[in-house]
FIKOLZA-1660 file (N, C-alpha, C; in steps of 0.1 Angstrom, whole numbers, plus 5000, padded with zeros to 4 digits):
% residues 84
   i   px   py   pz ch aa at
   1 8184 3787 6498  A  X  N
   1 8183 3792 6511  A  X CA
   1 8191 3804 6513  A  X  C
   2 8203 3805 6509  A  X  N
   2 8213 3817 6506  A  X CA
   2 8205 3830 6507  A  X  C
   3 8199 3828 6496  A  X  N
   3 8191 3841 6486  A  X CA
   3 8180 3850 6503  A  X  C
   4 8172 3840 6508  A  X  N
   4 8168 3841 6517  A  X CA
   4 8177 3847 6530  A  X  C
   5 8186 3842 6533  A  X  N
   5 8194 3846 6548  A  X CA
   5 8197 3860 6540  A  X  C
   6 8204 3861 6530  A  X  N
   6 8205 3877 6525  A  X CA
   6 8201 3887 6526  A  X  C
   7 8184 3882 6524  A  X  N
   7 8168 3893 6520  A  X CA
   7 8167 3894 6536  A  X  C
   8 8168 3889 6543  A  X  N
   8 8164 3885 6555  A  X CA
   8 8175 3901 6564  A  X  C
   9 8189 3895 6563  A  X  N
   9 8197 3903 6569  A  X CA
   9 8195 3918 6562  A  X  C
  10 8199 3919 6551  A  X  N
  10 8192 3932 6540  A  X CA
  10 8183 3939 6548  A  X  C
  11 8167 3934 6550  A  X  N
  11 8162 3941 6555  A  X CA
  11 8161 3944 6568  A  X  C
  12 8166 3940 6575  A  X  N
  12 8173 3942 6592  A  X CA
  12 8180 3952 6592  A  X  C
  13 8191 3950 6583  A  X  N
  13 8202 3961 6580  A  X CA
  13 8192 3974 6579  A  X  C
  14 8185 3974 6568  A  X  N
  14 8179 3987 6563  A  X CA
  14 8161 3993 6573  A  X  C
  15 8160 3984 6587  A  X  N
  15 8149 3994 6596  A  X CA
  15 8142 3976 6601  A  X  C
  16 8141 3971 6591  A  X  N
  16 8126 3960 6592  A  X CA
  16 8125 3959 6604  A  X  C
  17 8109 3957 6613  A  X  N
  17 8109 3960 6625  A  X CA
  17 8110 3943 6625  A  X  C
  18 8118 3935 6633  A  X  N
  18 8119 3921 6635  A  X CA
  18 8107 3915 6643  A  X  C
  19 8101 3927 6651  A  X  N
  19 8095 3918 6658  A  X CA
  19 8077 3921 6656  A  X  C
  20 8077 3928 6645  A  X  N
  20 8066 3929 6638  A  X CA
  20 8054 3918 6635  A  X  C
  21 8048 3915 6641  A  X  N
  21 8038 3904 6635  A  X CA
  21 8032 3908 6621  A  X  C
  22 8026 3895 6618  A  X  N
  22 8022 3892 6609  A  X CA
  22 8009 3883 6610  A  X  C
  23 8004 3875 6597  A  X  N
  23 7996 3869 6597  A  X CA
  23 7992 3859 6613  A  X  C
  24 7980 3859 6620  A  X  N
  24 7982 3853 6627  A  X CA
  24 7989 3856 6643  A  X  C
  25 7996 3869 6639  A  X  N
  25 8006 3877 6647  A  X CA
  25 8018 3868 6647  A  X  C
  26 8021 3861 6639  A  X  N
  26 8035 3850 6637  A  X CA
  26 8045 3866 6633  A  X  C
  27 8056 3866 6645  A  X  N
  27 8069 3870 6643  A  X CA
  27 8077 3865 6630  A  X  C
  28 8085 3868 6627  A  X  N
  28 8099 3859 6618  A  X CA
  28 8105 3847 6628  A  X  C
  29 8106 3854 6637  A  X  N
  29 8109 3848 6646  A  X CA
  29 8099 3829 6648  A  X  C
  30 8090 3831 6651  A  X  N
  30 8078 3822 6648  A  X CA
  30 8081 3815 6636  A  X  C
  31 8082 3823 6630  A  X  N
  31 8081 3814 6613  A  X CA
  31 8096 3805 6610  A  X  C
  32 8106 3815 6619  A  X  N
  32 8115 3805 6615  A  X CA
  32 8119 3790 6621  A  X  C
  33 8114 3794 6635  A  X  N
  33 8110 3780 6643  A  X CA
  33 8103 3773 6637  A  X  C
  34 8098 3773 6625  A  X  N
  34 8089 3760 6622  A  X CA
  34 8096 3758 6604  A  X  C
  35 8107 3764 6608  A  X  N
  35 8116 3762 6595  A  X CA
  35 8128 3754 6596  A  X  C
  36 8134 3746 6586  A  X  N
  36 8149 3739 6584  A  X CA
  36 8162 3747 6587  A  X  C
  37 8159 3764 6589  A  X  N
  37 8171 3773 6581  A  X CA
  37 8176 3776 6595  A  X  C
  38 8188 3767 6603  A  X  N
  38 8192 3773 6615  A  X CA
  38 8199 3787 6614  A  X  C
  39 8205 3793 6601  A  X  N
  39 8207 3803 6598  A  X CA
  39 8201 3816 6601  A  X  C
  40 8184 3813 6591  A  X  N
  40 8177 3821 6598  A  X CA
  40 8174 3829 6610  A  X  C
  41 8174 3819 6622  A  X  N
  41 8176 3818 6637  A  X CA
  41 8183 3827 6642  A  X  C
  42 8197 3821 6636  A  X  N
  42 8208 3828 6646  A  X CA
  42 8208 3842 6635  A  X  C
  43 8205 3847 6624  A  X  N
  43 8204 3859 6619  A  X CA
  43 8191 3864 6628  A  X  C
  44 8180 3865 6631  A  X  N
  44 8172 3869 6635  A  X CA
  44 8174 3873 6653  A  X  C
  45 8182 3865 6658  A  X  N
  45 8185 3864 6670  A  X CA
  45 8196 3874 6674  A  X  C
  46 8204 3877 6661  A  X  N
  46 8216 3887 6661  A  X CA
  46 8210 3897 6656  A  X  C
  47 8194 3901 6655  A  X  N
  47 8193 3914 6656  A  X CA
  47 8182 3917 6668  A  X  C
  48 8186 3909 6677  A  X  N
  48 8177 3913 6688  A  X CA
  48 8156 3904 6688  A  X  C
  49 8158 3897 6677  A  X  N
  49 8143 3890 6675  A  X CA
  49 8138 3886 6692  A  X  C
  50 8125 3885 6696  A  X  N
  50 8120 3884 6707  A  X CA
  50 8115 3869 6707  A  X  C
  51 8126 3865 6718  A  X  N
  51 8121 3849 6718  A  X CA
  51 8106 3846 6726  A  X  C
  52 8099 3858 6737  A  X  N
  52 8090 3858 6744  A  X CA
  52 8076 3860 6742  A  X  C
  53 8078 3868 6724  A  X  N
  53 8066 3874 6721  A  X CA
  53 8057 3867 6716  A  X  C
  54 8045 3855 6718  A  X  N
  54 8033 3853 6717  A  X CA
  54 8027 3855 6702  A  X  C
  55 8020 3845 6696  A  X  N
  55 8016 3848 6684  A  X CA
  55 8001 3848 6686  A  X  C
  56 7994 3846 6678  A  X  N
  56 7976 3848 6683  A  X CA
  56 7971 3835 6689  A  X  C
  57 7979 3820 6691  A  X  N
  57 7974 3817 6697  A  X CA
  57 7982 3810 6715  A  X  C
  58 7989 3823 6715  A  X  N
  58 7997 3824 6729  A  X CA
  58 8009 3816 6731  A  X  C
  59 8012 3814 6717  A  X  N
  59 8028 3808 6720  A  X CA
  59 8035 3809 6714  A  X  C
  60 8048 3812 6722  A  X  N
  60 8061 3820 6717  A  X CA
  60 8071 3813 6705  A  X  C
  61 8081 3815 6700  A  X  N
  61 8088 3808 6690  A  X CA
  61 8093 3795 6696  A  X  C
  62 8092 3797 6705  A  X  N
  62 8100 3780 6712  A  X CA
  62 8088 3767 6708  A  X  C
  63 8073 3773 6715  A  X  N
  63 8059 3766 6721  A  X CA
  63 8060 3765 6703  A  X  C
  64 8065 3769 6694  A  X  N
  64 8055 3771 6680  A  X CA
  64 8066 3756 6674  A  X  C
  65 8076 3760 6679  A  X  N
  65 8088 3744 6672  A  X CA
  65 8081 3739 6678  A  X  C
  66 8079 3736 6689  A  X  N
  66 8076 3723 6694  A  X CA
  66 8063 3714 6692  A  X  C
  67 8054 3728 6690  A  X  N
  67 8040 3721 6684  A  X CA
  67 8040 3718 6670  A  X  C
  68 8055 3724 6663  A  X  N
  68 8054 3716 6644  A  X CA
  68 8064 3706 6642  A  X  C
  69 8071 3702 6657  A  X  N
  69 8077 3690 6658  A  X CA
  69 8092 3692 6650  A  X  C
  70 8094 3705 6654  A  X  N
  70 8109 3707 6649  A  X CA
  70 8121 3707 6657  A  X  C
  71 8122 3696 6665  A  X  N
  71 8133 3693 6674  A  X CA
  71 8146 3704 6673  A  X  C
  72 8152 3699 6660  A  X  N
  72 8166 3710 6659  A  X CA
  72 8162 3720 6663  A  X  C
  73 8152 3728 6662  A  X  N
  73 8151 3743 6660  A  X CA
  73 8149 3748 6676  A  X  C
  74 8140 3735 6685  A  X  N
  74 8140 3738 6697  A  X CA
  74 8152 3738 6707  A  X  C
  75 8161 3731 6697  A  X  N
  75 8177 3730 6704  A  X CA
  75 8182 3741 6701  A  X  C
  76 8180 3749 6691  A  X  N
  76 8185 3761 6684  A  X CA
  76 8183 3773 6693  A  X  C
  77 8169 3771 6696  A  X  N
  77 8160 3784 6707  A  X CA
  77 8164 3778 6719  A  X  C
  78 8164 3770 6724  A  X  N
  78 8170 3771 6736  A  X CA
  78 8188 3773 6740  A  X  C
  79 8193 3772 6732  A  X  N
  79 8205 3772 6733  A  X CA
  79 8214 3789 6730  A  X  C
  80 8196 3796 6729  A  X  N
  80 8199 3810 6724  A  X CA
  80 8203 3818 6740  A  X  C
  81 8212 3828 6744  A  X  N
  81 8214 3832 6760  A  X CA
  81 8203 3842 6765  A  X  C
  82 8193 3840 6771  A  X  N
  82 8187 3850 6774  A  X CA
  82 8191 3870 6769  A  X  C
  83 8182 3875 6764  A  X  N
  83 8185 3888 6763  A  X CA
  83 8188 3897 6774  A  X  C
  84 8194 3909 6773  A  X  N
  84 8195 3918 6786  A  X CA
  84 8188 3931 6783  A  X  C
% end
C-alpha cells in the first residue's frame, strides 16, 4: 500500500488533475471511497479532491462508500471539513 500513497502523492506533486474522471467518470476520489487505504483519503483530500463531484451514476465519493458498504471510509469522508 506504501508504494501506492507515494505514486498517488508523486503525481499530485507533479500537475495530476485530482479531479479528473475516469472510467465511469469515478474520481480517485470515488475509487478511494470504496477502498481500505484511509491514507489514500486524507492524501487526496490534502490536495483539494472534490468530495461533491458526481460519478456517471450521480453519486458523489460519500453515496459511492456507502453503496460498497465501506463504513470506515464513510467516517473518513465525513469527518473531512467542508472546503472553502
Amino acid at each position: 500500500m506504501l508504494g501506492n500513497r507515494m505514486t498517488v502523492r508523486t503525481l499530485l506533486e507533479r500537475g495530476a488533475d485530482i479531479n479528473n474522471p475516469g472510467a465511469n467518470s469515478w474520481t480517485a476520489l470515488h475509487v478511494a471511497a470504496n477502498s481500505e487505504d484511509e491514507a489514500i483519503i486524507r492524501i487526496l483530500r490534502e490536495f483539494h479532491a472534490d468530495l461533491t463531484r458526481t460519478n456517471s451514476d450521480g453519486h458523489t465519493p460519500l453515496q459511492t462508500a456507502q453503496r460498497h458498504n465501506a463504513p470506515p471510509n464513510i467516517t473518513r469522508l465525513l469527518a473531512i471539513p467542508p472546503q472553502m
